[in-house]
C-alpha beads as a LAMMPS data file, in Angstrom:
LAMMPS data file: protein, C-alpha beads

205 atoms
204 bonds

1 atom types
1 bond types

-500.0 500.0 xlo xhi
-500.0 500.0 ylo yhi
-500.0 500.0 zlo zhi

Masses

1 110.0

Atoms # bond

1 1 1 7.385 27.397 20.370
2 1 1 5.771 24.068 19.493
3 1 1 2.417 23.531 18.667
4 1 1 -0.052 20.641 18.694
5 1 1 -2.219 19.195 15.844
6 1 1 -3.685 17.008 13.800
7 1 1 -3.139 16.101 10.099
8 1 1 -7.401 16.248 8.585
9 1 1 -6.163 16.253 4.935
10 1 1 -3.408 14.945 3.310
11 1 1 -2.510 14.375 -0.572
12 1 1 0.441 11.875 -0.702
13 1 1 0.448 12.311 -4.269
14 1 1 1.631 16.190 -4.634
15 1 1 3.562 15.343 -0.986
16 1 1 1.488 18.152 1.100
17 1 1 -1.793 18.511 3.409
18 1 1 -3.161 20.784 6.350
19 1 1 -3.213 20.526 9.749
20 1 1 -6.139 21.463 12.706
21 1 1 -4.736 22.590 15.425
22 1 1 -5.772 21.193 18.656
23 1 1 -8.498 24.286 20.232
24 1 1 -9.052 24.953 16.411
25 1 1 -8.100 28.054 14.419
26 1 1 -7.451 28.139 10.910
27 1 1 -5.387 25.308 9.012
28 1 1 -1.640 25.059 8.878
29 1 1 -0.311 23.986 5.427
30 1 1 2.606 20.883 5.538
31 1 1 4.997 19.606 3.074
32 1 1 6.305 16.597 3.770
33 1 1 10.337 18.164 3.292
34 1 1 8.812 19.433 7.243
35 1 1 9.100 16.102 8.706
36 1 1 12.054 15.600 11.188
37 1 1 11.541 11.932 9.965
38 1 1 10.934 11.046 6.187
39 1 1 10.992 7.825 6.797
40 1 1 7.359 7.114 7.523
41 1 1 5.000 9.283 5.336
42 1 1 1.639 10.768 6.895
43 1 1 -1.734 8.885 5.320
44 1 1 -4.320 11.631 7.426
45 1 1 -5.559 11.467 10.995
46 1 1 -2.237 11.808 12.888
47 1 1 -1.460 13.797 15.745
48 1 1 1.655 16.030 15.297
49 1 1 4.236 18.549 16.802
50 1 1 5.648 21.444 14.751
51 1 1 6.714 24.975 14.897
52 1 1 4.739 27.118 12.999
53 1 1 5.808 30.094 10.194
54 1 1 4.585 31.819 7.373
55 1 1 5.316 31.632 3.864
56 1 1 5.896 34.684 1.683
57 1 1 1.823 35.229 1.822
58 1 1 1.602 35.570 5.157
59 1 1 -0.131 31.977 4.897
60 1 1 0.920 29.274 8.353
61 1 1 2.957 26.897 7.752
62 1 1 4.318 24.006 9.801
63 1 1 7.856 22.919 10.259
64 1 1 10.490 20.308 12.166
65 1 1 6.908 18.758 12.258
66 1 1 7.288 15.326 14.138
67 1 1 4.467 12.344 14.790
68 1 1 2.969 12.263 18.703
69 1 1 3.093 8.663 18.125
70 1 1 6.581 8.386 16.852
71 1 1 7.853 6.650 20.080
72 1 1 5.228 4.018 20.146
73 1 1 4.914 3.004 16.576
74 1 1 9.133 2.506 16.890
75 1 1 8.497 0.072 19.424
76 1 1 6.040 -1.980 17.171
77 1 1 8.679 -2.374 14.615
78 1 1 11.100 -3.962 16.618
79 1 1 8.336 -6.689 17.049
80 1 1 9.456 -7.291 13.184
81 1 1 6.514 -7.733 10.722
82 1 1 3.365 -10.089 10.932
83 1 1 3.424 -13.759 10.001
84 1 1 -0.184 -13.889 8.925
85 1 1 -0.142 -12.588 5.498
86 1 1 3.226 -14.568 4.549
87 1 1 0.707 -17.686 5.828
88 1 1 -1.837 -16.267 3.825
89 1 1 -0.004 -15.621 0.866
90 1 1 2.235 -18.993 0.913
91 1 1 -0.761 -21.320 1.589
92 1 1 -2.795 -19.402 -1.648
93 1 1 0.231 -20.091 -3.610
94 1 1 0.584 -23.694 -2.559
95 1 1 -2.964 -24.438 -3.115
96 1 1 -2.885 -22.722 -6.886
97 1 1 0.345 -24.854 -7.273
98 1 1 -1.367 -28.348 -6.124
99 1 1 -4.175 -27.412 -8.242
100 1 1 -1.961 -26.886 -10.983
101 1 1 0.031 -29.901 -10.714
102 1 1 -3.265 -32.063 -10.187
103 1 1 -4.381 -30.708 -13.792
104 1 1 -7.566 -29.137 -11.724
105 1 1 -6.134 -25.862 -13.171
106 1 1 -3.787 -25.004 -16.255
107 1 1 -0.237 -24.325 -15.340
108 1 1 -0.499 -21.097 -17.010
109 1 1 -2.311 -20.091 -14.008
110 1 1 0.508 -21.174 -11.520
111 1 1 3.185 -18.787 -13.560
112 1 1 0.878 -15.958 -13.768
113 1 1 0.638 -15.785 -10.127
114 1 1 4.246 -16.287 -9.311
115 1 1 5.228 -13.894 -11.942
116 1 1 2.718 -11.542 -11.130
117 1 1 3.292 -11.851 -7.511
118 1 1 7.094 -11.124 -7.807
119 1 1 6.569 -7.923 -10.111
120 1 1 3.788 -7.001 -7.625
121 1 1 6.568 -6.595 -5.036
122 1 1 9.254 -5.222 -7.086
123 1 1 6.708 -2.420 -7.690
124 1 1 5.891 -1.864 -3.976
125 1 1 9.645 -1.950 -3.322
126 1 1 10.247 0.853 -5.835
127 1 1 7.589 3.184 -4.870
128 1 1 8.672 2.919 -1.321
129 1 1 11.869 3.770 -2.312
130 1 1 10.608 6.815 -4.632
131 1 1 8.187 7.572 -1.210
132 1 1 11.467 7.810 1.424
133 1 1 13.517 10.374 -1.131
134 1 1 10.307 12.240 -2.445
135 1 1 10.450 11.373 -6.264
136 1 1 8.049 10.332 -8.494
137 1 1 5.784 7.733 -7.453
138 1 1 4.270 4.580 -8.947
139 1 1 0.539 5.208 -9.532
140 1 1 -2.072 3.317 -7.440
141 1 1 -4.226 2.154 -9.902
142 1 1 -1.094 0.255 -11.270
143 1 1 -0.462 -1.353 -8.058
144 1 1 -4.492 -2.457 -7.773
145 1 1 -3.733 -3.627 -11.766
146 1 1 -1.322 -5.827 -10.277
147 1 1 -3.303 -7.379 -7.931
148 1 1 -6.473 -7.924 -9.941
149 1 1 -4.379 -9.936 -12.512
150 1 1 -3.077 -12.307 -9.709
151 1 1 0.060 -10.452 -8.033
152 1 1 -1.809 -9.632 -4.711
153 1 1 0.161 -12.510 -2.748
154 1 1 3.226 -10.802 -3.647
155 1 1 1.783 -7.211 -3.001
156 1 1 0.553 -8.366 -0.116
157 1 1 3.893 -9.535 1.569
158 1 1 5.190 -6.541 0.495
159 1 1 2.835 -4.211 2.413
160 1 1 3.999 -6.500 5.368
161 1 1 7.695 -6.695 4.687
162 1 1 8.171 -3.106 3.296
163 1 1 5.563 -1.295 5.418
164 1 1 4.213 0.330 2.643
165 1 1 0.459 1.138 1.752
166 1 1 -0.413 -0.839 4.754
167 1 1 -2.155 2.205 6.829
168 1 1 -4.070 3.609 4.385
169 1 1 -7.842 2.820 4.664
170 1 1 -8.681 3.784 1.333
171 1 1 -5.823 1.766 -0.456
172 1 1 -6.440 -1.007 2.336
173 1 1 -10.074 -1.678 1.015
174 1 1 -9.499 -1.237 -2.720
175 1 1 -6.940 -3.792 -2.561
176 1 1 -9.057 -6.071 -0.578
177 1 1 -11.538 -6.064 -3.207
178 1 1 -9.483 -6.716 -6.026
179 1 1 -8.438 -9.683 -3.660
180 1 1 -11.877 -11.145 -3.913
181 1 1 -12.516 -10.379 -7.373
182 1 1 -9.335 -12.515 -8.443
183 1 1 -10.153 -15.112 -6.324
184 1 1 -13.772 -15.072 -7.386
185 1 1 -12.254 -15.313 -11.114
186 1 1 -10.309 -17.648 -10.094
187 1 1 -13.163 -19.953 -8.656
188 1 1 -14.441 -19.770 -12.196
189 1 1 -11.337 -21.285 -13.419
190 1 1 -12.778 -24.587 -11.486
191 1 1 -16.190 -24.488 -13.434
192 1 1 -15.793 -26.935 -17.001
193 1 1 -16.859 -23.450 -18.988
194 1 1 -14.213 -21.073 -16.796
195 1 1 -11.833 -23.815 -17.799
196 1 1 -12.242 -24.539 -21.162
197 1 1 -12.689 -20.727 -22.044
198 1 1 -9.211 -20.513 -20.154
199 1 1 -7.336 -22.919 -22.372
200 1 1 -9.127 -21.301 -25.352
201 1 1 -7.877 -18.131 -24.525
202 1 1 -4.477 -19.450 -24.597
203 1 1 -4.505 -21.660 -27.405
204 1 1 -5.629 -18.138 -29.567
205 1 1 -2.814 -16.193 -27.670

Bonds

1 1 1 2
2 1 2 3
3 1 3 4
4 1 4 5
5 1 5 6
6 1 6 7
7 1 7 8
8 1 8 9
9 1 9 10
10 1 10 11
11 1 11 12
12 1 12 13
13 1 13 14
14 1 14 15
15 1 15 16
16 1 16 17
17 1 17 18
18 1 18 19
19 1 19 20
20 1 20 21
21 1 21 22
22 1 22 23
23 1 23 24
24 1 24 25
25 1 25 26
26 1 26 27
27 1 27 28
28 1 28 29
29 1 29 30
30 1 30 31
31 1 31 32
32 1 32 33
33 1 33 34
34 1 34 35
35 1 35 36
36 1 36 37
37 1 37 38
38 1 38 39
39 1 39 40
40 1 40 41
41 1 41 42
42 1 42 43
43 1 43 44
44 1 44 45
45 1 45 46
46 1 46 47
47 1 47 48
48 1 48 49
49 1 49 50
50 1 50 51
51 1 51 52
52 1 52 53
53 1 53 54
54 1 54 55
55 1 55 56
56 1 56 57
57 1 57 58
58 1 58 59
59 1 59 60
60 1 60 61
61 1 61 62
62 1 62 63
63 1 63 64
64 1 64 65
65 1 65 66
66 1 66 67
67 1 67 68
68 1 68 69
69 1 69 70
70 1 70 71
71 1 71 72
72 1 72 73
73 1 73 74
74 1 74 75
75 1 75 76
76 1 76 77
77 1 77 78
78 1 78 79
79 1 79 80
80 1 80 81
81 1 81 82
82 1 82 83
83 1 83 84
84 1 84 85
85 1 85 86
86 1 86 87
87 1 87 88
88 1 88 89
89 1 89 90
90 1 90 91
91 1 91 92
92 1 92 93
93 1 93 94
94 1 94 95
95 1 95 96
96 1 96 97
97 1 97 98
98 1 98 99
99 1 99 100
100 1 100 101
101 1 101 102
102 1 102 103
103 1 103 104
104 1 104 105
105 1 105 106
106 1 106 107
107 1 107 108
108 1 108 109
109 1 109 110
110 1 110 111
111 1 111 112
112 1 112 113
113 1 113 114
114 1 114 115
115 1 115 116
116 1 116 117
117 1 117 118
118 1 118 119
119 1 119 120
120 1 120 121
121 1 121 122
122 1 122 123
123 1 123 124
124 1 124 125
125 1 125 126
126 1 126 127
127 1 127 128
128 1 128 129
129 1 129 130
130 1 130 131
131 1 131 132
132 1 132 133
133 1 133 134
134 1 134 135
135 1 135 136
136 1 136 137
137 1 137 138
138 1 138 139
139 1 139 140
140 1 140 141
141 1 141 142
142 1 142 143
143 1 143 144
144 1 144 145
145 1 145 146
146 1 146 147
147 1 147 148
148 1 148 149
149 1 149 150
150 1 150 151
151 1 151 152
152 1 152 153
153 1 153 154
154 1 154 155
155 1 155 156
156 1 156 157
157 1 157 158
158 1 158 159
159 1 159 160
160 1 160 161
161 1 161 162
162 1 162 163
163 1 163 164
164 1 164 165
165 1 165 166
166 1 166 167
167 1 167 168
168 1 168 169
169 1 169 170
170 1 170 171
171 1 171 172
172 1 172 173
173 1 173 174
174 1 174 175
175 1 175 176
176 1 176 177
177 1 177 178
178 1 178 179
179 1 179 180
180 1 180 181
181 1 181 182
182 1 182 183
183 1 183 184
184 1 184 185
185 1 185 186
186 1 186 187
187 1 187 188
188 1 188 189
189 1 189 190
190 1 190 191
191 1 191 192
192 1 192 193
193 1 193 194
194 1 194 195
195 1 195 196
196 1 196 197
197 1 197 198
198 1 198 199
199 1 199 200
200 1 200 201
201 1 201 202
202 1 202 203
203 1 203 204
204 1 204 205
């Protein structure tokens, strides 16, 4: 028999949360080894079918536990991913490069984006991987690091691209806010004392 629910808490971290059923009752523990489909991970807040057991406590647990939604969100993906944040992400770049090349800014701030950018997505691209085959994953505070210090173009067309980190609200508006804290550092770049303390920073390095 195959119940219906909804996934209120869920701790990607340790890979396990509960589930409401639908009409209430008490809260049916999930691993995410109970997925039919590994491939997308839960974030909280979807609606789910499972079959229901109980461990060696006599606690419920869910299992074969499958997404309502499944069937729709397939067909979004065959769209293929969104063009905005490669626009957004490309036309930053180009406009730190311009800047660079017009001496507005210091090269050095050109390379630490681009290098930034591609370790930014080399991370994404490995904690995805570690995500899909349930091993140990890259902490987000590291992936916000990355961001803050200029790689959010490149984490951001990876969260496009790779699908990863995308849905979650509470990663969603961290990272937006490191967005606007590197670009509001990097406005200060453009000011003679951002500048000069810029180049003085290097010079000592």
């Amino acid at each position: 028999m195959r119940y219906q629910g909804k996934i209120t808490s869920w701790k990607d971290g340790q890979g396990y949360g509960f589930i409401t059923p639908n009409g209430g009752g008490e809260q049916v523990f999930v691993h995410i080894k109970s997925f039919t489909r590994t491939q997308r991970r839960p974030v909280g807040g979807e609606l789910v079918t499972y079959q229901q057991d109980q461990d060696d406590k006599g606690r419920a647990r869910a299992l074969a536990v499958a997404f309502v939604t499944e069937g729709r969100r397939a067909a979004n993906r065959t769209a293929g991913p969104s063009r905005m944040p490669l626009l957004i992400a490309g036309s930053f770049l180009l406009f730190v490069a311009f800047s660079a090349l017009s001496r507005k800014l210091p090269l050095a701030v050109l390379g630490l984006y681009l290098m930034a950018s591609g370790i930014a997505y080399i991370a994404y691209a490995i904690d995805k991987a570690a995500a899909q085959r349930n091993q140990w994953r890259t902490a987000e505070s590291t992936l916000h690091g990355l961001a803050l210090i200029g790689g959010w173009p490149g984490a951001l067309l990876a969260q496009n691209r790779l699908r990863h980190k995308s849905r979650k609200t509470s990663f969603q508006l961290v990272f937006w806010v490191t967005v606007l804290l590197n670009c509001g550092a990097l406005g200060w770049l453009f000011t003679a004392t951002g500048g000069k303390a810029f180049r003085a920073a290097i010079g000592a390095a």
